[in-house]
Backbone as numpy.savetxt, mean C-alpha at the origin, in Angstrom:
# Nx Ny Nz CAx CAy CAz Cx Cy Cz
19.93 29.22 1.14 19.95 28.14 2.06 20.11 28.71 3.46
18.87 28.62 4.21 19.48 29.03 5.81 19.87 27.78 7.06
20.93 28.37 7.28 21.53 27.10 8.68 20.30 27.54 9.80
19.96 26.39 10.29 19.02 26.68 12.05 20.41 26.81 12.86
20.60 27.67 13.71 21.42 28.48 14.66 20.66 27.40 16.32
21.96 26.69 16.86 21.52 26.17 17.80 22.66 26.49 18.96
22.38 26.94 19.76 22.75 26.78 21.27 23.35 25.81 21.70
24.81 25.90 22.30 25.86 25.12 22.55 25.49 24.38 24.24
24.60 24.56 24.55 24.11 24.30 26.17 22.88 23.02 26.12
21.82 23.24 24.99 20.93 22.84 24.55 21.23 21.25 23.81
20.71 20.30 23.75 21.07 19.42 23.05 19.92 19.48 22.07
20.65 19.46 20.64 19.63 20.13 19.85 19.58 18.89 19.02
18.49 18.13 18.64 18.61 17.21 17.36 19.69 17.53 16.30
20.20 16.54 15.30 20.61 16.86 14.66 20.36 17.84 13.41
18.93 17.31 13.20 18.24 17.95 11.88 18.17 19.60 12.46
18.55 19.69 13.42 18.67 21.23 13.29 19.89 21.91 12.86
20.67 21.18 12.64 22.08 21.50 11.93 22.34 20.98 10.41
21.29 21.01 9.69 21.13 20.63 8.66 20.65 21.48 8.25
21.04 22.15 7.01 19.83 23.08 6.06 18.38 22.52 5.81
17.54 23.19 5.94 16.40 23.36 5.47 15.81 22.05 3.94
16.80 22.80 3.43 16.59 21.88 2.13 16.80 20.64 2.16
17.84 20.32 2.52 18.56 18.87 2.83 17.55 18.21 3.60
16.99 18.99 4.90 16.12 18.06 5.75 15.10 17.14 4.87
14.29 18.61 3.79 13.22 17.84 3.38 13.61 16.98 2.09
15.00 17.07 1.30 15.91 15.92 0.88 15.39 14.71 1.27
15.83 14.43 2.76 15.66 13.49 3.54 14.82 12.63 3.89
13.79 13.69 4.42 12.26 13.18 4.38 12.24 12.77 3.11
11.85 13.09 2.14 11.21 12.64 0.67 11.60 11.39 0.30
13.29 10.95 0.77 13.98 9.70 0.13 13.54 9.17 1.54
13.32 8.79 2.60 12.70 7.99 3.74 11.31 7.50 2.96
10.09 8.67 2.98 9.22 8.31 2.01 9.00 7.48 0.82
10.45 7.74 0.10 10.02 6.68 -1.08 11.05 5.62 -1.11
11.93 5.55 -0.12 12.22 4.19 0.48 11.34 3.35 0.90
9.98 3.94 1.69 9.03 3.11 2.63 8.03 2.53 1.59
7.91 3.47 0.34 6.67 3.22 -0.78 7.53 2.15 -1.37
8.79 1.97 -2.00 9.60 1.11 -2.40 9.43 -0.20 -1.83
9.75 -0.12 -0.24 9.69 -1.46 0.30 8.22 -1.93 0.35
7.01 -0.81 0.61 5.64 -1.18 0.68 5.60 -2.00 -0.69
5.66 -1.29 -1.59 5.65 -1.87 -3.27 5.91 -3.32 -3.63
7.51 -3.71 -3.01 8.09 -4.63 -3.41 6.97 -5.97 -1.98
6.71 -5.55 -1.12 5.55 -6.72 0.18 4.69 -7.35 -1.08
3.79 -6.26 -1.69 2.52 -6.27 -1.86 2.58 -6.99 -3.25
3.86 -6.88 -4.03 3.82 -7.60 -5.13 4.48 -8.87 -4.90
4.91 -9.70 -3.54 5.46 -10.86 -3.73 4.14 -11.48 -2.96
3.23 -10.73 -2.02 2.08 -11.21 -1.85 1.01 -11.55 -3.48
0.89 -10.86 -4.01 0.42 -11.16 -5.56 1.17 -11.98 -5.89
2.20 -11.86 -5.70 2.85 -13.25 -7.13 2.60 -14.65 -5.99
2.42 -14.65 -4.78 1.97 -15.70 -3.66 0.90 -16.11 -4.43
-0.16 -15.22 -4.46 -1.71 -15.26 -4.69 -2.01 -15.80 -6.21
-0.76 -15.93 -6.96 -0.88 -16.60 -8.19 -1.61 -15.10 -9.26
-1.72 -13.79 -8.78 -1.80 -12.34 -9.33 -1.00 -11.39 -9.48
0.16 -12.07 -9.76 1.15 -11.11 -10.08 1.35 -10.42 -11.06
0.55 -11.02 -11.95 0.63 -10.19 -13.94 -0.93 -9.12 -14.15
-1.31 -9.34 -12.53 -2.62 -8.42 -12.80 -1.88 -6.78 -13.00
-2.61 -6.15 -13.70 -2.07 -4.62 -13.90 -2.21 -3.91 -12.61
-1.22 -3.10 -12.66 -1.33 -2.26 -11.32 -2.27 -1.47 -10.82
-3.28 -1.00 -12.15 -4.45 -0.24 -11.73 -5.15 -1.41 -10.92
-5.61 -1.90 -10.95 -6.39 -3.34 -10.64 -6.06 -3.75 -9.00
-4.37 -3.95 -8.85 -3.99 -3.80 -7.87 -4.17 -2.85 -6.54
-4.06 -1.81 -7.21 -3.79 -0.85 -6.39 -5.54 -0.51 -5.54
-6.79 -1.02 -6.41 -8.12 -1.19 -6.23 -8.24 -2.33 -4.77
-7.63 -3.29 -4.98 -7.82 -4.33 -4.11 -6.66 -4.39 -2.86
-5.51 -3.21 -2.84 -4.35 -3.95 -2.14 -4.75 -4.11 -0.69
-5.55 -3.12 -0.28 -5.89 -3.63 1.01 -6.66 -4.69 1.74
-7.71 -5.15 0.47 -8.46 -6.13 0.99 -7.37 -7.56 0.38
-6.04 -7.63 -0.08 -5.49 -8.61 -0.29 -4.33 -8.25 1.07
-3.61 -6.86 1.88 -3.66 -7.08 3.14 -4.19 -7.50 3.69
-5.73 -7.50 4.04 -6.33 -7.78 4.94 -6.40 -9.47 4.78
-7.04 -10.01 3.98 -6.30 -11.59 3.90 -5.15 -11.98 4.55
-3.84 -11.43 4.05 -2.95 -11.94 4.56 -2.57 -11.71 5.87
-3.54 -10.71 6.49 -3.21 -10.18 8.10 -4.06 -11.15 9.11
-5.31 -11.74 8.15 -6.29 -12.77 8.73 -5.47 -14.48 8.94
-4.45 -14.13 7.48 -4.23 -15.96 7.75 -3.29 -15.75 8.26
-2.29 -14.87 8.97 -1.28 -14.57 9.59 -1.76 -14.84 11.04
-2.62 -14.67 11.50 -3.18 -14.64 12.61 -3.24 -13.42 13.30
-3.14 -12.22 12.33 -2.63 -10.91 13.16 -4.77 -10.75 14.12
-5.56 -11.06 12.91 -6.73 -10.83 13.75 -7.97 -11.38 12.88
-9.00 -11.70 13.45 -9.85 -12.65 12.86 -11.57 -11.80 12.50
-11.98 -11.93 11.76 -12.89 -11.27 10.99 -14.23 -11.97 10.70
-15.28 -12.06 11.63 -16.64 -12.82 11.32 -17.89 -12.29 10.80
-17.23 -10.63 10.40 -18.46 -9.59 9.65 -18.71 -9.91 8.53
-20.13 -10.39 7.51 -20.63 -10.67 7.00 -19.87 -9.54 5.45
-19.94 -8.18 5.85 -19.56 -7.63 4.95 -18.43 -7.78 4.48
-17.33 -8.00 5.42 -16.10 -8.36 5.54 -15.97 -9.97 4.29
-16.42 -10.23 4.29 -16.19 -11.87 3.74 -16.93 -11.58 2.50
-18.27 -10.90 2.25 -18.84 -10.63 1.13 -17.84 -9.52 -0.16
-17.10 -8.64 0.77 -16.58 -7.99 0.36 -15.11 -8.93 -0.40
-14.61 -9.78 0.42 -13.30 -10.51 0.11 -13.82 -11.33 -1.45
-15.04 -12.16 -1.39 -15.30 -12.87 -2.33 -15.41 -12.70 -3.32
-15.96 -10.54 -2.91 -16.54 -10.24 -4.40 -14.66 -9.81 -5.03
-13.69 -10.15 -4.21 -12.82 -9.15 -4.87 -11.94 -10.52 -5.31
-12.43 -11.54 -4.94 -11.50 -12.77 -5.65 -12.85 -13.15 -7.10
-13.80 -13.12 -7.06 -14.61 -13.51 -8.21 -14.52 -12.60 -9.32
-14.03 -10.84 -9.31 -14.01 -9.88 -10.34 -12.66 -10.48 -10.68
-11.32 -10.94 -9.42 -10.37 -10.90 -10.37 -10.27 -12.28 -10.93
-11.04 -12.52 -11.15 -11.06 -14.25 -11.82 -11.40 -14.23 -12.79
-12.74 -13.18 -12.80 -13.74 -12.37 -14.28 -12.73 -11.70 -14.93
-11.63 -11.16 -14.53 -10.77 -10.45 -15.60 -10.16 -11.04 -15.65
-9.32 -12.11 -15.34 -8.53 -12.83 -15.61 -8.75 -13.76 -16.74
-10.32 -14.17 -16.21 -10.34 -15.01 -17.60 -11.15 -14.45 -18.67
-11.44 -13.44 -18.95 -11.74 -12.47 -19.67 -13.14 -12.26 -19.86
-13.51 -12.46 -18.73 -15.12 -12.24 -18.99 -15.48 -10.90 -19.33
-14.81 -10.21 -18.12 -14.84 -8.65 -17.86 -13.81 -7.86 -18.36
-14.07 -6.70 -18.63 -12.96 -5.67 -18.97 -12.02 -5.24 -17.66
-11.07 -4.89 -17.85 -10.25 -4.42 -16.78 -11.02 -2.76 -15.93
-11.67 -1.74 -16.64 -12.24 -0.82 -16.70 -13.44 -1.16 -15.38
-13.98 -2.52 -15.72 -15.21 -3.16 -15.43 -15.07 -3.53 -14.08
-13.84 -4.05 -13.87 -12.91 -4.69 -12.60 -12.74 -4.11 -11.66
-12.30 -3.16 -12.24 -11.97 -1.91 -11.15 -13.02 -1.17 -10.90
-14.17 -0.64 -11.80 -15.19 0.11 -11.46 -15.98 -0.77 -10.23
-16.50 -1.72 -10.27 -16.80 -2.70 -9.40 -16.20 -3.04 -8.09
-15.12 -2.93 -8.06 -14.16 -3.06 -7.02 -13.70 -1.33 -6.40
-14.00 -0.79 -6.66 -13.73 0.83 -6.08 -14.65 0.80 -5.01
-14.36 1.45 -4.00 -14.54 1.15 -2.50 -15.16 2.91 -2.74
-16.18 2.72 -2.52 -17.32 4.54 -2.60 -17.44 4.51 -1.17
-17.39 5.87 -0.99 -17.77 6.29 0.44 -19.11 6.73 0.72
């Protein structure tokens, strides 16, 4: 374990008086504090959306275009691109197709995967 050595003149952050290890301790639990709280948004937005029992693979396919909804009816910003809306519809009509079992879950997601 090495201490960072700081200068009594200098005002040094704290994390420089922290071991090494501990720092990135730190970092890692900030990180999965933030994925925690991201986690817990995105699933009370689903259980809003009446998709809360959808599987997480499925989820995790669509979470941004079910942000982006909720950032539109929020009023954060407004969206009149054709692709934009084609894209939203197709991702409420697959999960409707798996829901009511038209489609496989496999099917859902292959369809819904965003290719570059």
């Amino acid at each position: 374990m090495k201490l960072t050595t700081v200068r009594r003149r200098t005002k040094a952050p704290v994390s420089a008086l922290i071991p090494e290890t501990q720092q990135y301790d730190t970092i890692l639990e900030q990180v999965l504090r933030d994925a925690q709280r991201e986690h817990h948004r995105l699933q009370q937005i689903f259980e809003v959306m009446g998709w809360g029992e959808l599987p997480d693979a499925l989820k995790i396919e669509i979470k941004d275009d079910v942000q982006g909804m909720v950032d539109e009816l929020e009023g954060r910003y407004s969206s009149c691109d054709p692709h934009v809306h084609a894209r939203r519809k197709s991702v409420v009509y697959w999960v409707n197709a798996y829901r009511d079992g038209i489609c496989s879950l496999e099917t859902a997601i292959d369809v819904l995967k965003i290719r570059f």
